[in-house]
C-alpha positions in Angstrom: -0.1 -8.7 -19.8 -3.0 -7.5 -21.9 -6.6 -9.3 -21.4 -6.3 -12.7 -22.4 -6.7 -12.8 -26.5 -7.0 -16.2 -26.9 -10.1 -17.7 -25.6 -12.7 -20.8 -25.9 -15.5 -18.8 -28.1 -17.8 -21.9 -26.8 -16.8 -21.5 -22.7 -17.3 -17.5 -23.2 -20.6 -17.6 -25.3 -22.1 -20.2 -22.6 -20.2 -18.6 -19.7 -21.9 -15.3 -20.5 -25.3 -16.2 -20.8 -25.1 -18.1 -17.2 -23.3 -14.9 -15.9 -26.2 -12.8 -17.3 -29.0 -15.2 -15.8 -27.6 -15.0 -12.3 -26.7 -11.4 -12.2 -30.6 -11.0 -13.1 -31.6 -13.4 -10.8 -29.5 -12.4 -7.4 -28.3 -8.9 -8.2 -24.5 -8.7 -8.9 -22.1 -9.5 -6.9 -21.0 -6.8 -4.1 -17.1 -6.9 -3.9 -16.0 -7.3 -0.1 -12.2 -6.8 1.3 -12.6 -7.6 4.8 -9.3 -6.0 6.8 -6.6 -7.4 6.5 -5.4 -9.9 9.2 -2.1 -9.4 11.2 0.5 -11.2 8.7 -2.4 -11.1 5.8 -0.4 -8.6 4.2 3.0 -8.0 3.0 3.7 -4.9 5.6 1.8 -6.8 8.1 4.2 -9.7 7.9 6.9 -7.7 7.7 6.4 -5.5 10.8 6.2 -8.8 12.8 9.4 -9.3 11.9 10.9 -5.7 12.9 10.9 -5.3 8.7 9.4 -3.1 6.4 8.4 -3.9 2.8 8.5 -1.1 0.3 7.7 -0.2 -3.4 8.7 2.6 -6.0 6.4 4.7 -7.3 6.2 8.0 -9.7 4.0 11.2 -9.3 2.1 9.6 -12.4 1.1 6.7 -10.7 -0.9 8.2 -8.2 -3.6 8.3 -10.7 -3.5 4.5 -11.6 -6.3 2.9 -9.1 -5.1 -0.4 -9.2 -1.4 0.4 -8.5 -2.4 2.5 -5.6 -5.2 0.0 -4.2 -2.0 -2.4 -4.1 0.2 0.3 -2.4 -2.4 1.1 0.3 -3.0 -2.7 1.3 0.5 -4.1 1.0 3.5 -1.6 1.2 4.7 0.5 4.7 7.6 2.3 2.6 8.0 4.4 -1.0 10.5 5.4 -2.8 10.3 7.7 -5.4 11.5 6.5 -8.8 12.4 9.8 -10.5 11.0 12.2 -8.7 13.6 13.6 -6.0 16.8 12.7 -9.0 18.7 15.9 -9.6 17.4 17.1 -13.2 13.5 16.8 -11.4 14.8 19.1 -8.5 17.4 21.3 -9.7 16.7 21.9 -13.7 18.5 25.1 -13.5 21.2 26.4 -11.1 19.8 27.2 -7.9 15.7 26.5 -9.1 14.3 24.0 -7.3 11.0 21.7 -8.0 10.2 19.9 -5.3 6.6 19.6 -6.4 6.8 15.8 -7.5 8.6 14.7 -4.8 6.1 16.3 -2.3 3.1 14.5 -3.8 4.7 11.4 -2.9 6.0 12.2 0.3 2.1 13.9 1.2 0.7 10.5 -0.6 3.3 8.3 2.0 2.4 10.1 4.8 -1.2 9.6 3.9 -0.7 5.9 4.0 1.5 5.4 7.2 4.4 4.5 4.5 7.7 6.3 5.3 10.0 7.2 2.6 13.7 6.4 1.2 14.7 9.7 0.0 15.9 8.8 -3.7 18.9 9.9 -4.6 20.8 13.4 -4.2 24.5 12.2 -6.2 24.2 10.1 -9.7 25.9 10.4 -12.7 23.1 9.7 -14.4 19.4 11.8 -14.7 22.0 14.8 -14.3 20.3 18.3 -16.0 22.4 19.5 -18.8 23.9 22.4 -17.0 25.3 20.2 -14.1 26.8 17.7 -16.7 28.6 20.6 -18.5 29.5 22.6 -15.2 33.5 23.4 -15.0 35.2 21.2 -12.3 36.5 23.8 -10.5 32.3 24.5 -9.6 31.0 21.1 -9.3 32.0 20.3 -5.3 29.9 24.0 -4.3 27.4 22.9 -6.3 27.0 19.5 -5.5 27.1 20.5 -1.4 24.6 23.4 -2.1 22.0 20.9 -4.1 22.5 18.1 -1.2 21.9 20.5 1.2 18.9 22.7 -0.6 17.1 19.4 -1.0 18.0 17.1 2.3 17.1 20.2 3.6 13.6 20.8 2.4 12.7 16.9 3.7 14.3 16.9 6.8 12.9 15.5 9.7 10.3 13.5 6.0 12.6 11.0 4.9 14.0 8.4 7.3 17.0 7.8 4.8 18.5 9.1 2.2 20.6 7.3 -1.0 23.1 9.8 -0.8 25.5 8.1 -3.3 23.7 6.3 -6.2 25.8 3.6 -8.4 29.2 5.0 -7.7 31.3 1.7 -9.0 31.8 0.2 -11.9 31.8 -3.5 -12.3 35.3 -3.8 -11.7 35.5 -2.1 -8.5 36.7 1.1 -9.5 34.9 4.2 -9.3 32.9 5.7 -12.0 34.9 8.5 -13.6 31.7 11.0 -13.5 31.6 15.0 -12.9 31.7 14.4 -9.4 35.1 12.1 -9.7 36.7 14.3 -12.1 36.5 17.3 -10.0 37.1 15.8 -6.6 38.5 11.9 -6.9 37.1 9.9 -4.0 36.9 12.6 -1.5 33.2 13.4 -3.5 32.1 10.5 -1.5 32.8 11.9 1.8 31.8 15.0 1.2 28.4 14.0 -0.2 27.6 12.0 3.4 29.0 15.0 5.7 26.7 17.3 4.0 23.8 15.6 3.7 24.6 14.5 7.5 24.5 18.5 8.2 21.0 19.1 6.5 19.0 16.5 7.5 21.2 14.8 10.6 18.2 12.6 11.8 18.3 10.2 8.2 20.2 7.3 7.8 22.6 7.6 5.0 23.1 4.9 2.1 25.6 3.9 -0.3 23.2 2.3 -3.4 24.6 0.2 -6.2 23.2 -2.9 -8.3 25.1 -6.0 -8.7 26.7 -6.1 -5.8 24.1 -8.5 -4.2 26.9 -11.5 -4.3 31.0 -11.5 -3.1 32.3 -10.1 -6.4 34.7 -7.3 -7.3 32.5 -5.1 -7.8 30.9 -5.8 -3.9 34.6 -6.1 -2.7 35.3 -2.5 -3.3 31.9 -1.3 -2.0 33.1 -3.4 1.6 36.7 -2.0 1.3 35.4 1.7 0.5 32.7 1.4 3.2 35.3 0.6 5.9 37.6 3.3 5.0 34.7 5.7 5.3 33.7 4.4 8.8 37.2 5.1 9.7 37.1 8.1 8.8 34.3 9.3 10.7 32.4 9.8 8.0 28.3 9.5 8.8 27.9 6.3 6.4 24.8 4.7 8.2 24.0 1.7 5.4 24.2 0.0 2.0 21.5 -0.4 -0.3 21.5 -3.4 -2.3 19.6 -2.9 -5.8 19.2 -6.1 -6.4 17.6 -6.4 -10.0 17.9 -10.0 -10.8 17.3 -12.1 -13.6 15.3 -15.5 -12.9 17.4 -18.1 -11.3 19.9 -16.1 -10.6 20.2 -15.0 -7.2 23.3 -15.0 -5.8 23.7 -18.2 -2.9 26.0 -15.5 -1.0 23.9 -12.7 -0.8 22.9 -13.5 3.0 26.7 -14.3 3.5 27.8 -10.5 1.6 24.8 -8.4 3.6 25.9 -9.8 7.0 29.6 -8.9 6.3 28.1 -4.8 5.9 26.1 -5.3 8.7 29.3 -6.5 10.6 30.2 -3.1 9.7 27.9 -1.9 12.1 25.9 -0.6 8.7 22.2 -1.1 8.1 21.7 -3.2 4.3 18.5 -3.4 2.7 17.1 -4.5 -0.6 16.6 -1.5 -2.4 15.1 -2.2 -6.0 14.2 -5.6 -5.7 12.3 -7.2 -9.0 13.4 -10.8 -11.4 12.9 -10.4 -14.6 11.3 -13.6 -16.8 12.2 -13.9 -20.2 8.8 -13.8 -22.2 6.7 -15.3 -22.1 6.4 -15.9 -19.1 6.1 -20.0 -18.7 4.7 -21.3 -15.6 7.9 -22.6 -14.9 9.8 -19.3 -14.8 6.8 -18.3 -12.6 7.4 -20.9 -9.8 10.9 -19.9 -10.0 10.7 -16.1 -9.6 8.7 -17.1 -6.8 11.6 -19.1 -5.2 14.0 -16.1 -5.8 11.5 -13.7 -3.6 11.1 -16.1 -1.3 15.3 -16.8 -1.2 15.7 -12.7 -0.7 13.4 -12.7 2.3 14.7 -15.4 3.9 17.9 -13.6 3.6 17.1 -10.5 5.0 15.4 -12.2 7.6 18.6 -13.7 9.2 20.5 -10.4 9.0 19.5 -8.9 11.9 21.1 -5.4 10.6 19.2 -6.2 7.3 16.0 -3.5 8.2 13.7 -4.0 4.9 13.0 -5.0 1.3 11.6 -2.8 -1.4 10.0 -4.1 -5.2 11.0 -1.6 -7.8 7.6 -0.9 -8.7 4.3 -2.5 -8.4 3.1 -4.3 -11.0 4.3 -5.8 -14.3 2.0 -3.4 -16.2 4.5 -0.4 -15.3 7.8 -1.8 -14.1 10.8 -0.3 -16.4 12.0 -3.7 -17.3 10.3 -4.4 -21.1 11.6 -0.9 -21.9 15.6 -1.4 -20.8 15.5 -5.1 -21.3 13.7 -6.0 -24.4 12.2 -9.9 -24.5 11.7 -9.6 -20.8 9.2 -8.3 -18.1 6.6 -9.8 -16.0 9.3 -8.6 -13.2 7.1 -8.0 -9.9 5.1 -9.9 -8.0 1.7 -8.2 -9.3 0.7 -8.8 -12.5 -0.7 -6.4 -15.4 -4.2 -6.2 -13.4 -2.7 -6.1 -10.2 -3.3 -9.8 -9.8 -0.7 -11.5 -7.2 1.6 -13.7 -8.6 3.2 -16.9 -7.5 6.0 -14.6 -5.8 3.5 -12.4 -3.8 2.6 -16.0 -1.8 6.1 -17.3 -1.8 7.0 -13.8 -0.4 4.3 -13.8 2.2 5.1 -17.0 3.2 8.9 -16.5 3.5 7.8 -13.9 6.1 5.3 -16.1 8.2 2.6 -14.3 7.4 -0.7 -16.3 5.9 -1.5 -16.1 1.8 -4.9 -16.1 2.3 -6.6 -13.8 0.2 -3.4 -13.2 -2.0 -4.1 -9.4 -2.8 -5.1 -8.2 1.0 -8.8 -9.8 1.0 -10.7 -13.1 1.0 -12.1 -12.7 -2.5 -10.7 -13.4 -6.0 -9.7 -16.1 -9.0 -7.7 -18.7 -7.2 -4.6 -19.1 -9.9 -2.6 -22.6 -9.5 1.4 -21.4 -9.6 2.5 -24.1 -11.4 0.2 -23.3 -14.7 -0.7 -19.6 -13.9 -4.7 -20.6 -14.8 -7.5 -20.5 -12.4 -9.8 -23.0 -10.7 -13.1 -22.7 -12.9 -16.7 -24.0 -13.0 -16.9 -25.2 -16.7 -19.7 -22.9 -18.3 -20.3 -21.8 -15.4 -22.5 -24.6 -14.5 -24.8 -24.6 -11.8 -25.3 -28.2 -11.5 -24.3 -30.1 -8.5 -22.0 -32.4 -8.7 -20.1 -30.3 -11.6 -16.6 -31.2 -11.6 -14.0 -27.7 -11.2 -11.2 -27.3 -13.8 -8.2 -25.6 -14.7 -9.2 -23.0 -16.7 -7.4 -19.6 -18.6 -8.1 -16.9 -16.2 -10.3 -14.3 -17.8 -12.3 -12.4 -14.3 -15.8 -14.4 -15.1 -17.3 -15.1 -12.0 -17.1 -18.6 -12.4 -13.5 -18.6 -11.7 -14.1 -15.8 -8.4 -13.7 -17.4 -5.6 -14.8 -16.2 -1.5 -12.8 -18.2 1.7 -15.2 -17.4 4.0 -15.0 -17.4 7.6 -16.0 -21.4 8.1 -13.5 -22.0 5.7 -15.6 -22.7 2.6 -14.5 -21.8 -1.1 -17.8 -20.3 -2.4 -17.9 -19.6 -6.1 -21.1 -17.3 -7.8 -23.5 -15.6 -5.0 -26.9 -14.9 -3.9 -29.2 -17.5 -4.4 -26.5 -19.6 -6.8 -23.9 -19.4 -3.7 -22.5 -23.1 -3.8 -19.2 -24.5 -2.5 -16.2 -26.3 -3.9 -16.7 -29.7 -2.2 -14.8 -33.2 -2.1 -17.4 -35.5 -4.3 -19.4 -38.1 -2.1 -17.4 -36.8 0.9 -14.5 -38.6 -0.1 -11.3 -39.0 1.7 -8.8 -41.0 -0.5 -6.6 -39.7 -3.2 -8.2 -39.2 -7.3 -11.7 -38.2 -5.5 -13.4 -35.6 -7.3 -13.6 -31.8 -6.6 -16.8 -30.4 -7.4 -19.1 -27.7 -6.6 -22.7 -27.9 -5.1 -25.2 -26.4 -2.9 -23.5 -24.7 0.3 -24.2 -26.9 3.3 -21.5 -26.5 5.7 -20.2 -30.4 5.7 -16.9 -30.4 6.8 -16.0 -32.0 3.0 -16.9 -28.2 1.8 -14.2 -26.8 4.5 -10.9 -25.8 3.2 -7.6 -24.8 4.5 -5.8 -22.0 2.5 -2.2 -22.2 3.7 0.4 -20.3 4.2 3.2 -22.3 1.7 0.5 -22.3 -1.2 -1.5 -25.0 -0.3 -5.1 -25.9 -0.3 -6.2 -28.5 2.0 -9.7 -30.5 2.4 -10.4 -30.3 6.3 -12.3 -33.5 6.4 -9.4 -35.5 4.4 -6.2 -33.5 4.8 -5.1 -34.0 0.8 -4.3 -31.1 -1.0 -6.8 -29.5 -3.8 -4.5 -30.7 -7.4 -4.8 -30.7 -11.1 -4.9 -34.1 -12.1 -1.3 -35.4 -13.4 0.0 -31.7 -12.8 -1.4 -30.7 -16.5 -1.0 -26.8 -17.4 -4.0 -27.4 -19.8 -7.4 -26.0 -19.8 -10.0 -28.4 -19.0 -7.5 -30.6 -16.5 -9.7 -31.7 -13.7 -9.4 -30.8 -10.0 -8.7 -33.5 -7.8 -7.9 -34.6 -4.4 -4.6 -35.8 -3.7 -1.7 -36.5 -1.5 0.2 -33.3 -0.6 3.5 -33.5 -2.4 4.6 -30.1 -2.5 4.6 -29.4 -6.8 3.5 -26.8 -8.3 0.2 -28.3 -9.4 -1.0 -28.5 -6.0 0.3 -24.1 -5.3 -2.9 -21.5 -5.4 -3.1 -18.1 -4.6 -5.7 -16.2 -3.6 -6.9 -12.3 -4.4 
């Protein structure tokens, strides 16, 4: 998403010349990302589990700030999008580039991430001389580029994609180079090699749509089996799982455990759900529930060893560009801003959403209506009642959890506190801000299912008759669980 176009000229104007006043007057504000807590973070929550949670990234990233400040805080894996495919590598017979690829293994090993070797055999990202070779050549080159480049990262990589996308949606297998030249034995020779050059990585079968019991799956399981038979060194299946909203499958923990009962490792691979735009609040909650769903499912396989978003944030997923009309994929926004999903996802993995984005500080965005809890004009009048407003990054909508649980809004000598009005306790009181004074009607719980609770009356921070609109009040309420009463934080 772009910065917001459409915006209240009178909220900005005012907005602006409070901002300007306070900066003045208190210096501005000093942005603070106290470490993350154990389960604060999507790794950290993950490694409590015996998980990891992973991301895709390209050499060109590296220079984006904001995808890397992401990548640093939340991910423990990396796979490289393009950067270890054949025509990267191998361009022309027997010349290898592994420049690319070594920039993000180097970046990964900077950041305690490890790193799913992506891919050595696809049909697809082939270099024109490899497409065009004559069949009677393809199986010595195909064993020499497997072993040239499982080779170079041996002992780097703790798994490989050995064979990407092999089958089509019918079950049968994709009449590439490989195929032509070698029917299904390419498959077994692909994972002895590989097992040869770099016989410390687990080696993975990779596909997409085979996330539910379908043909396509079916001949995945059946080939899979044969292989083990065989002896061959299959170690796992990688599970794409590109989804459109709404529609993961309700089998997919049923499918991974039958691999896993295999004696295979499965993992999600690729994982993002894409929203047709734009992007309603709705659709929002929703992706959120399909993160959440994939966890979970991971979760109870115990074979099931981690789950990687295909890319970072919606800014530079690949979606818009193969999909047109849809997008806002990941769980990161187009500013690196959390999403409904990132909570849902944290959650789903016992781990705590405070903070959101790895810290304590930042616009607290209510799921249901993807807006942000705001001080209208950025008043500093006690008493002022909060809103729901169309996040824009004014400090009036930045909120800090502190340590005593208090949501403090502005800084300096303006600090105040989002407090329950006249320290009340019953559902339809007020939410307003005033002067800090450490009341326990100025404490708040920020939970881990999306939550925000008042400590001194247990009722859940809402937007009066669940409105999406800008200007709907903040309330106190019972907790009812809808998505007018789900925040994130960061």
């Amino acid at each position: 998403m772009s910065l917001r176009r459409t915006l209240n000229g009178i909220h900005h104007a005012w907005t602006a010349a409070v901002v300007l006043a306070l900066v003045l007057a208190t210096g501005a504000l000093a942005a603070t990302t106290p470490a993350a807590a154990a389960g604060s973070t999507l790794k950290a929550a993950a490694e409590a589990n015996g998980r990891y949670f992973g991301t895709a990234l390209s050499d060109g990233d590296l220079g984006v700030g904001g995808e890397t400040a992401v990548v640093g805080a939340q991910f423990d894996a990396l796979t490289p999008t393009n950067e270890m495919k054949w025509e990267t590598v191998e361009p022309a017979p027997g010349s290898y580039d592994f420049g690319p690829g070594d920039q993000l293994v180097q970046f990964a090993r900077a950041h305690g991430m490890r790193v799913r070797g992506h891919n050595l055999v696809w049909q697809n990202q082939l270099p024109g001389w490899m497409s065009n070779l004559p069949l009677n050549q393809v199986r010595s080159a195909m064993e020499a580029h497997i072993t040239a480049e499982a080779g170079h990262y041996k002992g780097q990589v703790y798994a490989w994609d050995v064979i990407n996308e092999p089958f089509n949606g019918d079950g049968s297998l994709v009449p590439d180079a490989f195929y032509r030249a070698m029917g299904p034995d390419y498959l077994a020779d692909a994972l002895r090699t590989a097992h040869a050059a770099d016989p410390g990585a687990k080696l993975y079968i990779n596909d997409y749509n085979i996330e539910g019991v379908n043909a396509k799956s079916d001949a995945l399981y059946s080939l899979a089996r044969s292989l083990l038979a065989q002896g061959v060194p299959l170690g796992g299946i990688g599970f794409e799982s590109h989804f459109v909203v709404g529609q993961v499958p309700t089998d997919l923990r049923a499918n991974l455990q039958r691999f896993a009962d295999l004696g295979l490792d499965v993992a999600v691979t690729e994982l993002d759900d894409r929203i047709q735009l734009p992007a309603s609040g709705g659709a929002l909650q929703q992706q959120a529930a399909d993160y959440a769903a994939v966890v979970r499912a991971c979760l109870a396989v115990s074979r099931c060893v981690g789950v990687s978003q295909w890319g970072v944030d919606d800014a530079h997923s690949w979606i818009p560009g193969t999909f047109p009309g849809y997008g806002a994929a990941t769980m990161y926004d187009d500013n690196d801003r959390p999403k409904p999903a990132f909570a849902a996802t944290l959650s789903a993995l016992g781990g705590s959403s405070t903070g959101g984005g790895g810290g304590t500080t930042g616009e607290l965005r209510a799921a249901g209506a993807g807006k942000c809890l705001d001080v209208p004009n950025g008043s500093t009048t006690a008493g002022t009642q909060v809103q729901l407003y169309s996040c824009w990054g004014g400090i009036n909508q930045i909120w800090t959890h502190t340590a005593a649980d208090q949501l403090s809004v502005y800084g300096g000598a303006g600090r105040m506190c989002l407090d329950a009005s006249g320290q009340g306790t019953v559902p339809g009181t007020k939410v307003v801000v005033w002067p800090c004074n450490g009341q326990a009607n100025q404490q708040w719980h920020v939970n881990a299912d999306g939550t925000v609770t008042g400590v001194q009356s247990g009722l859940c921070l809402d937007v009066s008759g669940g409105s999406t609109a800008d200007g709907a009040p903040a309330q106190l309420w019972t907790c009812s669980g809808r998505s007018n009463q789900q925040w994130t934080l960061g």
